[in-house]
C-alpha angles and dihedrals in degrees: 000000000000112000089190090071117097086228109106118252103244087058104053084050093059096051080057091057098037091045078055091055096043099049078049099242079132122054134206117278085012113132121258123226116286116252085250093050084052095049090048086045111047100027089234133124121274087237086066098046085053088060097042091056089042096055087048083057098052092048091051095245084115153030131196127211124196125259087356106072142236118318130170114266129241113280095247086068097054117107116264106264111217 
């Protein structure tokens, strides 16, 4: 993570998860890091961790099921790489 970027940093958190999930050290349907382990991790806010997890959700890298956790999602629901 580079603070000095001017991409925020939630953002940049989530391109090191979703590079994770790409090069395949992250399965689908494997957990992702809790919002604590990100926090411990990365050295951000858990705000920021929440957004990053949230972004990887819109784009369909990730679901989030309730009381369980995040997890990444099955490959079908992963965005078209072009």
């Amino acid at each position: 993570m580079d603070r000095f970027d001017p991409t925020p940093i939630y953002q940049q958190v989530a391109a090191i998860i979703r590079e994770r999930i790409k090069n395949g050290e992250l399965g689908p349907r494997d957990r992702l890091p809790s919002e604590s382990e990100m926090v411990r991790d990365h050295g951000v806010a858990r705000d920021t961790a929440r957004q990053a997890v949230a972004l990887l959700r819109e784009e369909g890298w990730v679901m989030t099921l309730p009381q369980r956790g995040s997890f990444v999602a099955d490959r079908e629901s992963w965005p078209a790489q072009g």
